[in-house]
C-alpha positions in Angstrom: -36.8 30.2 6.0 -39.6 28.8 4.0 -40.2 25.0 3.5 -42.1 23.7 0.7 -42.9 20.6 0.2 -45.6 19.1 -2.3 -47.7 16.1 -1.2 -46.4 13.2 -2.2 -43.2 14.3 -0.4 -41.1 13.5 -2.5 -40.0 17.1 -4.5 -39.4 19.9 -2.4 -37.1 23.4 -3.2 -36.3 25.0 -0.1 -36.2 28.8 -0.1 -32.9 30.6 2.6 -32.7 34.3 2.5 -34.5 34.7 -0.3 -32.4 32.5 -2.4 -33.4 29.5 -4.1 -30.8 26.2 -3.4 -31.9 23.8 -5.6 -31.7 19.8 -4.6 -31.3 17.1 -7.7 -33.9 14.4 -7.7 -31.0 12.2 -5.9 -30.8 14.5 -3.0 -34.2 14.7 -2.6 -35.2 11.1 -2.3 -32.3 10.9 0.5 -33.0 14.5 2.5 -37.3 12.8 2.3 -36.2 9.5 3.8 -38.3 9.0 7.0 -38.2 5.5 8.9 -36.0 2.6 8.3 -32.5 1.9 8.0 -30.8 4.0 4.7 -27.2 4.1 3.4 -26.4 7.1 1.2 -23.6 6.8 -1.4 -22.9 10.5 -2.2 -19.5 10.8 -4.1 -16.9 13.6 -3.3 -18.6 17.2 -3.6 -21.7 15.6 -3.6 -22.9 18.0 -0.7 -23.3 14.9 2.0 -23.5 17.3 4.8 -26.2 19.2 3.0 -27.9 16.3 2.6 -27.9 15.3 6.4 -28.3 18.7 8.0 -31.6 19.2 5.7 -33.2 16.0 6.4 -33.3 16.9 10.1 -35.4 19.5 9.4 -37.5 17.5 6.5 -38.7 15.5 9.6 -39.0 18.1 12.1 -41.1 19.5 9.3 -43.4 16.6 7.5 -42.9 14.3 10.1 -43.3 16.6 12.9 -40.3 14.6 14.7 -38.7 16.5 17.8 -35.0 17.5 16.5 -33.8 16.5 20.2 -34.5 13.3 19.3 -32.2 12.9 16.7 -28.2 11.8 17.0 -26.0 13.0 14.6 -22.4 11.2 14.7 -19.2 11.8 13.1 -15.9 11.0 13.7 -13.8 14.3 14.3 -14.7 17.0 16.8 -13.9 19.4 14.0 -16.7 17.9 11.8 -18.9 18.4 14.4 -18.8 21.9 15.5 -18.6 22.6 11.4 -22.0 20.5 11.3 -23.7 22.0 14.2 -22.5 25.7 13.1 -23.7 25.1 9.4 -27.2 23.8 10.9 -27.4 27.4 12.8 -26.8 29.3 10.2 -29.5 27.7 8.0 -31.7 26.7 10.5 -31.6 29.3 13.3 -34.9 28.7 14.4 -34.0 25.3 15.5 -31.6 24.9 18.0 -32.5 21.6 19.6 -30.2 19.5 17.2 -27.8 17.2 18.2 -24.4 16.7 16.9 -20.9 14.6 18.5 -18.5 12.6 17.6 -18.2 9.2 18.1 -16.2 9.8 21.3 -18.4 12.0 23.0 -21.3 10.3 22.9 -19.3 7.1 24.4 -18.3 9.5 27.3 -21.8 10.8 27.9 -22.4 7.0 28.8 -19.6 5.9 30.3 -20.0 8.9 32.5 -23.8 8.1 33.3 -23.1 4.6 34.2 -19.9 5.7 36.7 -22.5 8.2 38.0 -25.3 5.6 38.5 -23.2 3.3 40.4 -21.4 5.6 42.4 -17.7 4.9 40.6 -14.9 6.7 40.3 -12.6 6.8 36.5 -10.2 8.7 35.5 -9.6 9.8 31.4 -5.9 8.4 31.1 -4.6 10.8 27.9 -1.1 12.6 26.3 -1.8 15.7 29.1 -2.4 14.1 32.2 0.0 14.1 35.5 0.0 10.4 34.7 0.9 10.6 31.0 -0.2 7.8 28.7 3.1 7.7 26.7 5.5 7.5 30.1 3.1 4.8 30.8 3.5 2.7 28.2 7.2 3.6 27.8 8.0 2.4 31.3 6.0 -0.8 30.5 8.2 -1.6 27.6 11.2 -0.6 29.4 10.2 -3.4 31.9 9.4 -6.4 29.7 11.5 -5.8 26.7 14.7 -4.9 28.9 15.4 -1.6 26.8 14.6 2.0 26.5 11.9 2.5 24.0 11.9 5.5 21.2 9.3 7.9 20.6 8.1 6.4 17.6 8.2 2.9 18.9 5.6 3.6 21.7 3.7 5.8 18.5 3.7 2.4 16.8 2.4 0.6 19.9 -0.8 3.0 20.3 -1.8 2.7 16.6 -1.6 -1.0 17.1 -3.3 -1.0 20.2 -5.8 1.4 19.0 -6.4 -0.7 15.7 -7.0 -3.5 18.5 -9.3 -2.2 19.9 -11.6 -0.6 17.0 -11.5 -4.2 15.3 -12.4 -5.7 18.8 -9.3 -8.0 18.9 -8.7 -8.9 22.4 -6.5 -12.4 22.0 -5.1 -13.8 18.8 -3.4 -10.7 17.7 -1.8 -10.0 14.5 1.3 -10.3 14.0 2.9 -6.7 14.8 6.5 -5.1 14.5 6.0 -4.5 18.5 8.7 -6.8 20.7 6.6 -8.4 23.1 3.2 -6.8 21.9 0.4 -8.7 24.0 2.1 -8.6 26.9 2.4 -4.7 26.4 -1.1 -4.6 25.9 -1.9 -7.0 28.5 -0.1 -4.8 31.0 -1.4 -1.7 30.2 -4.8 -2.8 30.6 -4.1 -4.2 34.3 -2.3 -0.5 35.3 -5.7 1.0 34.1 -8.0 -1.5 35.7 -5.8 -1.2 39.1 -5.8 2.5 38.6 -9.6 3.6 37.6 -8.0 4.8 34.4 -9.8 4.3 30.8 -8.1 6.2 27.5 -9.3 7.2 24.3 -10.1 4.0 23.1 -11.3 2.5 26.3 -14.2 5.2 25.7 -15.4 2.8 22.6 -15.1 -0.6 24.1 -16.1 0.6 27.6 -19.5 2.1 26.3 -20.4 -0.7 24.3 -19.9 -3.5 27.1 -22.4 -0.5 29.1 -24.9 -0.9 26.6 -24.4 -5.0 26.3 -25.0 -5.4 30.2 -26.8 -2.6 31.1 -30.4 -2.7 30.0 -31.8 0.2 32.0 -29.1 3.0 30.5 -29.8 1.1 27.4 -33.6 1.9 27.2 -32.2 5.4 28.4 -30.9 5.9 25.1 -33.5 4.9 22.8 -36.1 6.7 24.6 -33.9 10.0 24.2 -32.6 9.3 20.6 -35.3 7.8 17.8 -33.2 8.8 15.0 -30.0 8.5 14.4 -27.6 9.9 11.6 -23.9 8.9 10.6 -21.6 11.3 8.7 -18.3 10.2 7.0 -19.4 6.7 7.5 -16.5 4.9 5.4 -14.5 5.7 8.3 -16.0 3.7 10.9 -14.6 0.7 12.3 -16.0 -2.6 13.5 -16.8 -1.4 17.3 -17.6 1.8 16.2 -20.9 0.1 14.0 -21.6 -2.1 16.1 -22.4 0.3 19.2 -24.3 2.2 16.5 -25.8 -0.9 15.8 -26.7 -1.6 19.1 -28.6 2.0 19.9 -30.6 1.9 17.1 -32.4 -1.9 17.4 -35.0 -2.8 16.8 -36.2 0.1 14.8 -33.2 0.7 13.0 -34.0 4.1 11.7 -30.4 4.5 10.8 -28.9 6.8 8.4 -25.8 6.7 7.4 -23.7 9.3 4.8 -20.8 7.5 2.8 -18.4 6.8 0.3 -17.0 3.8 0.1 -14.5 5.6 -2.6 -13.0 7.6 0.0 -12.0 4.9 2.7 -8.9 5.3 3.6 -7.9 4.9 7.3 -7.7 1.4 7.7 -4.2 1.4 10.2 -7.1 3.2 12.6 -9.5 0.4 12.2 -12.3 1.9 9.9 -13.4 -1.1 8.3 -16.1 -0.2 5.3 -16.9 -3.7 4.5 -19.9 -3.0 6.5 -21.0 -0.3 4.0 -21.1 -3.2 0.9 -23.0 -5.9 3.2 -25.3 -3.2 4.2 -28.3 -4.7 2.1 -27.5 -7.8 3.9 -27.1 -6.3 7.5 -30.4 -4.8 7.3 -32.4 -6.9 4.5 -35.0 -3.4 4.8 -32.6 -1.2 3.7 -32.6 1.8 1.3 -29.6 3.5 -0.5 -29.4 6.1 -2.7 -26.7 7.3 -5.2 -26.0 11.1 -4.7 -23.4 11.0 -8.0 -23.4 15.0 -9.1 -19.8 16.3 -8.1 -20.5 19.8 -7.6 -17.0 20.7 -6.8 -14.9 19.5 -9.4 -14.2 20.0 -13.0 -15.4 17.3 -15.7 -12.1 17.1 -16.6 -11.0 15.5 -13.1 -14.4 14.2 -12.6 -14.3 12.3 -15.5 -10.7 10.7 -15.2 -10.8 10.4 -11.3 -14.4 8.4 -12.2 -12.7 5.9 -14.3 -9.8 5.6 -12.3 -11.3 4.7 -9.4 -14.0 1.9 -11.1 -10.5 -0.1 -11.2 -11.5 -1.0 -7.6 -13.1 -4.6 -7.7 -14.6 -3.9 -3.9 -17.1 -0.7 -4.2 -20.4 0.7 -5.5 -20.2 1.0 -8.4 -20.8 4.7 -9.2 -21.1 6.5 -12.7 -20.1 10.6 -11.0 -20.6 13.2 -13.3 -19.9 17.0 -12.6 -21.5 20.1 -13.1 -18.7 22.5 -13.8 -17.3 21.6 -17.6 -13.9 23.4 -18.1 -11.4 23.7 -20.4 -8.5 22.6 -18.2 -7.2 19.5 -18.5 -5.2 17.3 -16.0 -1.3 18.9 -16.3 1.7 16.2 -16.2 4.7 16.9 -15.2 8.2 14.6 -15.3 10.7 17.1 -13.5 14.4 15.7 -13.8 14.8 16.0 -10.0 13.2 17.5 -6.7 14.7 20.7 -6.9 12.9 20.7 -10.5 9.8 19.8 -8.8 10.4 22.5 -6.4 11.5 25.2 -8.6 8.2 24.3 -10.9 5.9 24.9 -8.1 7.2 28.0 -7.1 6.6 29.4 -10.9 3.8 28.0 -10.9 1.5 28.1 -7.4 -0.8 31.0 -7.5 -0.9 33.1 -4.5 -4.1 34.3 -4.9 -5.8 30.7 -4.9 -6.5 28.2 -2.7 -3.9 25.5 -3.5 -2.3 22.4 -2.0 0.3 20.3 -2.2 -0.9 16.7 -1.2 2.1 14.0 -1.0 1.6 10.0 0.4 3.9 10.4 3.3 5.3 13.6 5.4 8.6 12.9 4.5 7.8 14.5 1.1 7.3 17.7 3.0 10.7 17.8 4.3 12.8 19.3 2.1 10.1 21.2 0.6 9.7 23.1 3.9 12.8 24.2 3.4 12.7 25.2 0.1 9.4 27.3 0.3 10.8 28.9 3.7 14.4 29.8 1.6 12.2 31.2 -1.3 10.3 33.4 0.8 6.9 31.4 0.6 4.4 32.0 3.2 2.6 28.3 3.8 0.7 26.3 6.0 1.6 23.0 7.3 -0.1 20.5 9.4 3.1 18.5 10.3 3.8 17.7 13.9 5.4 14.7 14.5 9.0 14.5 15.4 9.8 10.9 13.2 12.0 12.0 11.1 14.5 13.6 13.2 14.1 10.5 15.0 15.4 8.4 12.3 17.8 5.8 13.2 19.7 6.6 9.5 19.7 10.2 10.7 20.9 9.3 13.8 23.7 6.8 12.6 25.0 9.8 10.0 24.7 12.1 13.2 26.8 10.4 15.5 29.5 9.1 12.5 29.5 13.1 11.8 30.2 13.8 15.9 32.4 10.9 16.5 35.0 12.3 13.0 35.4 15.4 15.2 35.8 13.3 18.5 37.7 10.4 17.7 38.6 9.3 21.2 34.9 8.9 22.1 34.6 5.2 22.8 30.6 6.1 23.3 30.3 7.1 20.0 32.6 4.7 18.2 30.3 1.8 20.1 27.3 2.8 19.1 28.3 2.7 14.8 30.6 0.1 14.6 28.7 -2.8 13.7 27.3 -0.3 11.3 30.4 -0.2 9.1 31.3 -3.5 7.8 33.9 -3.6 9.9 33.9 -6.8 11.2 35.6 -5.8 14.5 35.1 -8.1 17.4 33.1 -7.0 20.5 35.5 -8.3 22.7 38.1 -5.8 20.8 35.2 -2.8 21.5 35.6 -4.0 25.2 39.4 -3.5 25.5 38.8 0.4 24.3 37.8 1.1 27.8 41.5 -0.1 29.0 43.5 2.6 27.1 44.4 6.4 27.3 41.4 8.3 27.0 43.2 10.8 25.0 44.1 8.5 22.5 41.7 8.1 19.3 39.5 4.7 19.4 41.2 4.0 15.8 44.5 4.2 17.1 43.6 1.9 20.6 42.1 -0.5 17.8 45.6 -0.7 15.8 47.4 -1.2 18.9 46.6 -4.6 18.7 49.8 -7.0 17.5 48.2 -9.8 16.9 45.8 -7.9 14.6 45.9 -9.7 10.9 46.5 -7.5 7.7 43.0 -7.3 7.0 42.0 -5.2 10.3 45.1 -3.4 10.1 44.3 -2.4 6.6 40.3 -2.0 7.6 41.0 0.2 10.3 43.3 2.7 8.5 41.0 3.0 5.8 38.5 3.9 8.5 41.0 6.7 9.7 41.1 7.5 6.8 37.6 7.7 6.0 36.7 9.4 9.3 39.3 12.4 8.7 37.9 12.9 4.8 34.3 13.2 6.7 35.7 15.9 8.6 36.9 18.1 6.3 34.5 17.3 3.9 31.5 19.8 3.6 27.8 19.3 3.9 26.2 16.6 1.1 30.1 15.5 1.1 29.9 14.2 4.3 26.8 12.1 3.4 28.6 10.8 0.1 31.3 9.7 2.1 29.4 7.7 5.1 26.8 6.3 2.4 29.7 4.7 0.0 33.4 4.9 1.0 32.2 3.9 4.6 29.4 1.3 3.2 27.2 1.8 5.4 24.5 2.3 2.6 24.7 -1.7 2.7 24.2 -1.7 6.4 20.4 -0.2 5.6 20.0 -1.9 2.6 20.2 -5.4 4.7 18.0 -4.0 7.3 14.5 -4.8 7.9 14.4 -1.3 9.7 14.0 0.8 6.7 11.9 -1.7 5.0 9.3 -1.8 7.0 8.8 1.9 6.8 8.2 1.4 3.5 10.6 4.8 3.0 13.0 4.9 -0.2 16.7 5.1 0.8 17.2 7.2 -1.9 14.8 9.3 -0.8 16.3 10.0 2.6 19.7 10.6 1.4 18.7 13.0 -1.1 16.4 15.0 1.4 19.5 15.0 3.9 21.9 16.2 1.4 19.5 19.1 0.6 19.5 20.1 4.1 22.7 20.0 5.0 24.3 21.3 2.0 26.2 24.2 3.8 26.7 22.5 7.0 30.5 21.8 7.9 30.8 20.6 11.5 28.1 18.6 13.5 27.3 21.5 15.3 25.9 22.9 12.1 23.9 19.9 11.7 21.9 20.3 14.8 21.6 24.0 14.3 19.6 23.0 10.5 17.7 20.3 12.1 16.7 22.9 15.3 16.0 25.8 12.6 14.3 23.3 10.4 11.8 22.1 13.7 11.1 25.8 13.9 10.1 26.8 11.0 7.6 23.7 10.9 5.9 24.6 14.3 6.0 28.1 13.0 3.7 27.2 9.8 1.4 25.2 11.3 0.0 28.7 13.3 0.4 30.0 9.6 -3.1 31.4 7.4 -2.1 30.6 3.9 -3.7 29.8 0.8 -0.6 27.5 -0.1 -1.1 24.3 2.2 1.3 21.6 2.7 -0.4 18.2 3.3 -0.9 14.3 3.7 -3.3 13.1 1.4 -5.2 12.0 4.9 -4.7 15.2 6.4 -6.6 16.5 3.5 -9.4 14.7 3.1 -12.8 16.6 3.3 -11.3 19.6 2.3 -10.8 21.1 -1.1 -8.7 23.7 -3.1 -9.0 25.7 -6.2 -5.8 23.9 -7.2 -4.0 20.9 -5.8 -0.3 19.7 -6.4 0.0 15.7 -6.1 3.9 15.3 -6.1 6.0 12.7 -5.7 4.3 10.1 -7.6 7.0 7.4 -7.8 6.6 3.7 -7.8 7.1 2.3 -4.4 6.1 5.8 -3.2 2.6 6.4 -3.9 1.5 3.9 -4.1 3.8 2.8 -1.4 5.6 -0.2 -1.4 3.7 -3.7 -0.8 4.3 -7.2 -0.4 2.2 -8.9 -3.4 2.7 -12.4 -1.5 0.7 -10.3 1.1 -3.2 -12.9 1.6 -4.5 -8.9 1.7 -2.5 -7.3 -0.7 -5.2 -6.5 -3.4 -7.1 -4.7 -0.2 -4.2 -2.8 0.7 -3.1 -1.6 -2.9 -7.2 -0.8 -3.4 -6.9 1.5 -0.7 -3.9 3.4 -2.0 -6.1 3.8 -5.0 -8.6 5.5 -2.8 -6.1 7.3 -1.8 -5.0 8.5 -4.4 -8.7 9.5 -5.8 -9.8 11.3 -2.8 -5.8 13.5 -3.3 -7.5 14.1 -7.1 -11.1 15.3 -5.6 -9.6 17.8 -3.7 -9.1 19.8 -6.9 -12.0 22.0 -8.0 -10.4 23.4 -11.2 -6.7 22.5 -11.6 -5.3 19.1 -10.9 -0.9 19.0 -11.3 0.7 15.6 -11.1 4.2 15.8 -10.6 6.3 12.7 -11.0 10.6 13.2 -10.8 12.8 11.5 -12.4 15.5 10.4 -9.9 15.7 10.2 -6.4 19.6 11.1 -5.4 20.7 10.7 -9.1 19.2 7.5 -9.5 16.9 6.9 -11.9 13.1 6.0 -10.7 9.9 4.7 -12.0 6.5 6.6 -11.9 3.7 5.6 -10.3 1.4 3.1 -11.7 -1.7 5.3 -10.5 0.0 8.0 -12.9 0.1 5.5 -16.0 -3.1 4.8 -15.7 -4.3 8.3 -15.6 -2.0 8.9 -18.7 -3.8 5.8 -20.1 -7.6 7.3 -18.9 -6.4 10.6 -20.2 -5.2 9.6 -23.6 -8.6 7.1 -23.9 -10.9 10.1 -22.9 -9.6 12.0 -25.7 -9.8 9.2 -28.6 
């Protein structure tokens, strides 16, 4: 490799294998910044990492700085073996660089400090002897008097987490978590007892190292003199701050962002640091790197003016290098199957494609689908919520207890579910009867019972015998309306707080279970269906399924956006909310970074109805109708 450089520093081309790569002006002024603190806006397919990975060697080069002496941070362990692999391949010569996540680094000194005072810790995680989630599940069990669910001690460690990146330790917001500081409270005593720190102990740990120990302190800053920040949009309070910390006083801090793409807020990552940055360092340089060399001008162009909607940003004018002929296709299938049947015709196998959806329930039923059709796919869902569901779990046990009708258990656990109005003390007497007799039947035994039970609980014989002999999406109909138990959900904060359509899960469950008859066909689709999901994930496709998060810093030659309903993407939010125009400006980042995954074809699905019902489309869709139809006037 052959560096050139002209005096002034400024210009440079650099020559690899013989081949010219050219950098714009833009690039340049950011790849030749030396000292002092700089913050470098470079849009999506702007080449950040380029940008980053070349400066090391710009001031190994002109500035003769030692490479070993320069940090390199980002925030997924995946980013940075990718960084350190794509600096061997250009730079093979140089092997001194350093690159780690956040999380690493925070170990290397939290494991120096333990060393130095001859202490003992132990990393408390998901696959220790001493698991982290049995932990806190027993600790839940204990306070709140009740077994806790999977996704409830989920729910607690992104909470706690969140906690901890913001650097909340009293005062806590007001979370969906019974009992929530005294949780937390607990669970920090069992680790300080046991010589335990987790995950994010690493973070808060380190920092209170570095705040009262000067001598590992100095340690640092006479290894590191430079230090470098990729993807910073997604770091949160603590994680600046101990950045912060390392560099002072010389603050030769450089940090790679886009305050466009910030979108992982629920872990903390608070970019408000990014728009104060001129104010946070009153020395500080930043440069625009606004040449998207990824994507068409077509989605350049309306993903640009989309996004300039945002009040709290850079403001950014991106242009793109790649014109094309291709505009943005939308789509308004009648239903999902529509939607499903129009990606099949119209994915093409031998391109790079994704389908990018606001939540993984939207892969569901599409897994499905694909997997029916014969569609090899790869999917990066692993979590077990929706089989977890209580509404799944409700239609489960109604479905078990229509085949069992003398299981008091069963009968116990839905009752109140069914607008009933039985008594408890009545659910109590069950117990005193012939076990062989069904729980209906015990019920009507009753003589004092007035005509309205006796009439209520026939009608729930009644309903209970049509469930099983009904087939598949029958059986849903059934419990949903003729039982009521859709007005149980609808009056429960449960679903609402997921934010999840009803209609939505109904119609997915339907799907599935078309051609089951008896419960134990239900479990047999959701086992099969668990299967074929772990199966994909090991998959090599060119067709991949997922979450606009999952699939941020990637990109495809064609991306799929479905599912763009109102209340959906972007989800549902409470305007009263004091935040609500930061929340519904980070679904709109959202929804630009799914866009910017496209290089030269960008589909935007939108369906009709959810379960027959007819739905609104997204806002973020009208106004990309609205950008479209402007762009070509």
């Amino acid at each position: 490799m052959i560096l050139q450089i002209t005096n002034n520093h400024k210009h440079f081309d650099i020559i690899i294998n013989g081949d010219n790569m050219k950098f714009t002006e833009n690039q340049q002024k950011a790849i030749s910044h030396y000292e002092s603190p700089a913050l470098v806006l470079a849009v999506p397919g702007a080449g950040k990492t380029t940008v980053l990975l070349n400066r090391i060697k710009y001031l190994e080069k002109v500035h003769n700085v030692d490479p070993k002496s320069i940090l390199s941070i980002t925030f997924s362990k995946s980013q940075a073996i990718d960084m350190k692999e794509r600096f061997s391949e250009k730079f093979p010569e140089t092997d001194s660089a350093y690159f780690s996540t956040i999380h690493s680094f925070c170990y290397y000194i939290i494991k120096l400090y333990y060393k130095m005072n001859n202490r003992i810790f132990k990393i408390l995680e998901s696959n220790n002897d001493t698991n982290k989630y049995l932990v806190i599940r027993n600790i839940m069990r204990k306070i709140n008097k009740t077994n806790s669910k999977d996704e409830d001690v989920e729910k607690f460690l992104q909470y706690y987490g969140y906690c901890k990146n913001m650097m909340i330790i009293k005062d806590f917001p007001k979370f969906d978590i019974e009992n929530f500081e005294q949780i937390y409270q607990e669970y920090e005593s069992f680790k300080k007892k046991n010589f335990f720190i987790d995950f994010d102990d690493m973070l808060t740990k380190s920092f209170e190292i570095l705040n009262e120990d000067e001598y590992i302190l100095k340690r640092i800053k006479h290894k590191y003199k430079f230090f470098q920040v990729d993807e910073g949009q997604d770091t949160s309070k603590i994680q600046f701050e101990l950045i912060k910390k390392i560099a002072y006083p010389e603050n030769n801090l450089f940090i790679v962002a886009d305050d466009d793409q910030s979108i992982y807020s629920f872990r903390g990552a608070d970019p408000s640091y990014l728009l104060d940055f001129n104010k946070i360092f009153s020395n500080a340089s930043i440069y625009y790197i606004d040449q998207n060399f990824r994507c068409s001008d077509k989605i350049v162009n309306a993903s640009n003016l989309f996004i300039k909607q945002n009040k709290n940003r850079y403001n950014k004018d991106v242009t793109s290098t790649k014109a094309s002929n291709k505009k943005i296709i939308i789509k308004f299938p009648q239903n999902f199957l529509s939607l499903f049947s129009y990606l099949k015709n119209n994915i093409n196998p031998d391109k790079k494609t994704a389908i990018l959806y606001r939540k993984n329930i939207s892969s569901i039923a599409l897994t499905k689908y694909l997997h029916d059709q014969d569609i090899d796919f790869h999917s990066r869902y692993q979590k077990d919520d929706f089989y977890n569901h209580f509404v799944l779990n409700d239609i489960l046990k109604m479905i078990a207890f229509s085949e069992n009708k003398t299981s008091v258990g069963l009968f116990r656990d839905i009752y109140y579910k069914l607008n009933s109005y039985i008594k408890k003390t009545s659910i109590n007497q069950l117990e005193t009867y012939d076990e062989s007799m069904p729980v209906l039947d015990r019920l009507l035994d009753d003589s004092t019972l007035s005509r309205y039970y006796v009439d209520r609980f026939m009608d729930l014989k009644s309903f209970f015998s049509g469930i099983k002999r009904a087939k598949g999406s029958k059986k849903i109909d059934i419990i949903m309306n003729d039982i009521d138990y859709k007005t149980y959900i609808e009056d429960s904060v449960l679903l609402q707080n997921q934010k999840i359509s009803l209609d939505h899960l109904v119609e997915i469950y339907k799907y599935l279970f078309k051609d089951c008859e008896c419960y134990e066909d239900f479990i047999n689709e959701i086992e099969n269906l668990k299967k074929i999901q772990k199966e994909s994930i090991k998959h090599t496709s060119n067709l991949n399924l997922l979450t606009v998060h999952s699939a941020k810093g990637l990109e495809f030659d064609e991306v799929f956006i479905i599912d763009l309903i109102d209340g959906e993407f972007p989800t549902n939010i409470d305007s009263n909310k004091k935040n609500y125009e930061n929340i519904f400006e980070e679904e709109r980042r959202m929804f630009y970074v799914a866009m910017t995954r496209a290089k030269d074809k960008l589909t935007l699905l939108s369906p009709k109805t959810r379960n027959s019902v007819e739905v609104d489309s997204s806002q973020f869709l009208k106004d990309i109708i609205e950008i479209e139809n402007n762009l070509k006037n």
